[in-house]
C-alpha positions as CSV (number, residue, x, y, z in Angstrom):
1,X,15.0,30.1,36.6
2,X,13.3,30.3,33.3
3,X,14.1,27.8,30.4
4,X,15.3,28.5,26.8
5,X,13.6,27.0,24.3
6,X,15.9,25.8,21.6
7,X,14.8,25.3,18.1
8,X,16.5,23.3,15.4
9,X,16.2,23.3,12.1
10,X,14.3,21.4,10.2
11,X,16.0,20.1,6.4
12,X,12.8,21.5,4.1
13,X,11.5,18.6,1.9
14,X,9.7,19.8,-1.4
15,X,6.3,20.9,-1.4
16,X,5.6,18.9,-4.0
17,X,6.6,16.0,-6.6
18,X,7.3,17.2,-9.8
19,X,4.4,15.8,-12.0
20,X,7.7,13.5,-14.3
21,X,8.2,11.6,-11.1
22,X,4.5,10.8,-10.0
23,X,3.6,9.5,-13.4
24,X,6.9,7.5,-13.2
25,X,5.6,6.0,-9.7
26,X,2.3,5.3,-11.2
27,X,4.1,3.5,-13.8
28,X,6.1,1.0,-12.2
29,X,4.8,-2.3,-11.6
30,X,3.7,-3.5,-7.9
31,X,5.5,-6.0,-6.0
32,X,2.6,-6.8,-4.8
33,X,1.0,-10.3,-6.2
34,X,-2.1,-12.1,-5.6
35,X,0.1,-15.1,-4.0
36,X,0.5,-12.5,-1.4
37,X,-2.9,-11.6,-0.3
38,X,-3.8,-14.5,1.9
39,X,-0.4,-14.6,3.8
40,X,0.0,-10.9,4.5
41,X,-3.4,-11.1,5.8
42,X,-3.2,-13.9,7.9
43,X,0.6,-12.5,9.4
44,X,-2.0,-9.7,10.5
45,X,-4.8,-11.5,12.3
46,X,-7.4,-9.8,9.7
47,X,-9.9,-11.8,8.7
48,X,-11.3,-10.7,5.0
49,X,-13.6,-8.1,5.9
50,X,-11.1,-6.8,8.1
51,X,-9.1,-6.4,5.0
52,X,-11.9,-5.1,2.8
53,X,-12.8,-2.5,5.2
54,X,-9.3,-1.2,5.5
55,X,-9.1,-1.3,1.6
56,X,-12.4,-0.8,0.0
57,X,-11.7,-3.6,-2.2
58,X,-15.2,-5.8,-1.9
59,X,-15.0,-9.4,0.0
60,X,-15.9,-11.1,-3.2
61,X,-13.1,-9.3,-5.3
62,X,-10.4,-10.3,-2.4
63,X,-11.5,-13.7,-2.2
64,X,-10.8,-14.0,-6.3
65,X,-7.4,-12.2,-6.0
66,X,-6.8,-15.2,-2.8
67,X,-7.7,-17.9,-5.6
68,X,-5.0,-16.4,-7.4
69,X,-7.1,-14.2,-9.7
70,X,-4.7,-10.6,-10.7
71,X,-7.5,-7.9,-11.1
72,X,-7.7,-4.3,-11.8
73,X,-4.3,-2.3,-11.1
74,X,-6.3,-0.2,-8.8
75,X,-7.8,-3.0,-6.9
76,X,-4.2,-4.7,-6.4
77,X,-2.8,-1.3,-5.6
78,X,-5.8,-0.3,-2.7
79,X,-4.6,-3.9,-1.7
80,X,-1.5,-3.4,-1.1
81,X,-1.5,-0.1,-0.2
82,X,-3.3,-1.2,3.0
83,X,-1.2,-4.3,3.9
84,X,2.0,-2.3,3.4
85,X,0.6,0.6,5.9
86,X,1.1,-2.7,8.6
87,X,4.5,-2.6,8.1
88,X,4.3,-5.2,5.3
89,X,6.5,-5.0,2.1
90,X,6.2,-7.4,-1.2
91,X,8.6,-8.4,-3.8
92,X,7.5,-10.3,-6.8
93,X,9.0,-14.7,-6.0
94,X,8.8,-14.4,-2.7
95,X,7.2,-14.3,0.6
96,X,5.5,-10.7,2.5
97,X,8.1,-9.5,4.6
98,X,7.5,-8.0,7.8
99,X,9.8,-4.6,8.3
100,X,9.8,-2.0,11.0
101,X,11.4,0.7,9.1
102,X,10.6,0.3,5.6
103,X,6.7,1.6,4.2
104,X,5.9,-0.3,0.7
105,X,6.2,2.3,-2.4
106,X,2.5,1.6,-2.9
107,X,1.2,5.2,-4.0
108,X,-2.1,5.9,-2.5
109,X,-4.9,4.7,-5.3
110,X,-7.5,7.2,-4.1
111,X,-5.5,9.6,-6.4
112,X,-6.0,7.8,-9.4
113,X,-8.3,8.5,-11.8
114,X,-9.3,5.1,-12.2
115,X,-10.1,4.7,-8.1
116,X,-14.1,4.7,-9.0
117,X,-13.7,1.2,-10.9
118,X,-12.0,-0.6,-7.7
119,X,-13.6,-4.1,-7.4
């Protein structure tokens, strides 16, 4: 007895995002606040170089943005970026929600321009 193999097919998804949409992404403000930094990392057992390290935001710029310092997009966004990719998602008022099938919209900073001048 030999067995088939059966292929389905898979939907294509575009190769690429047209460059209108990417700079509206980069545009949009993040849900992501500096009230949410010491909770979300907490929910997550990390201690703060835990989070720096998964980051690259320095220990001394995450413990300003935990005294309730906002700093450089970037830094907010390599932040977030790293606390969403736990499953993590934030809206501006309230607390970090935990979600198992929902990623943040957190674009990845180290395609910014700006990446060298995270804190």
């Amino acid at each position: 007895m030999t067995a088939d193999i059966i292929s389905f097919p898979i939907p294509s998804k575009a190769k690429e995002i047209p460059k209108d949409m990417e700079e509206f992404f980069v545009d949009l403000p993040l849900g992501f606040r500096s009230e949410h930094c010491e909770p979300s990392r907490l929910a997550l057992e990390w201690s703060v170089e835990a989070l720096a390290f998964r980051s690259g935001v320095s220990l001394e710029a995450i413990r300003r943005v935990e005294l309730g310092n906002e700093l450089r997009r970037v830094t907010m966004q390599a932040l977030a970026f790293a606390l969403e990719a736990e499953g993590l998602i934030f809206f501006p008022g309230h607390p970090p929600l935990r979600s198992d099938d929902c990623r943040g919209a957190t674009p990845d900073p180290r395609t910014r321009g700006d990446y060298h001048l995270i804190e």
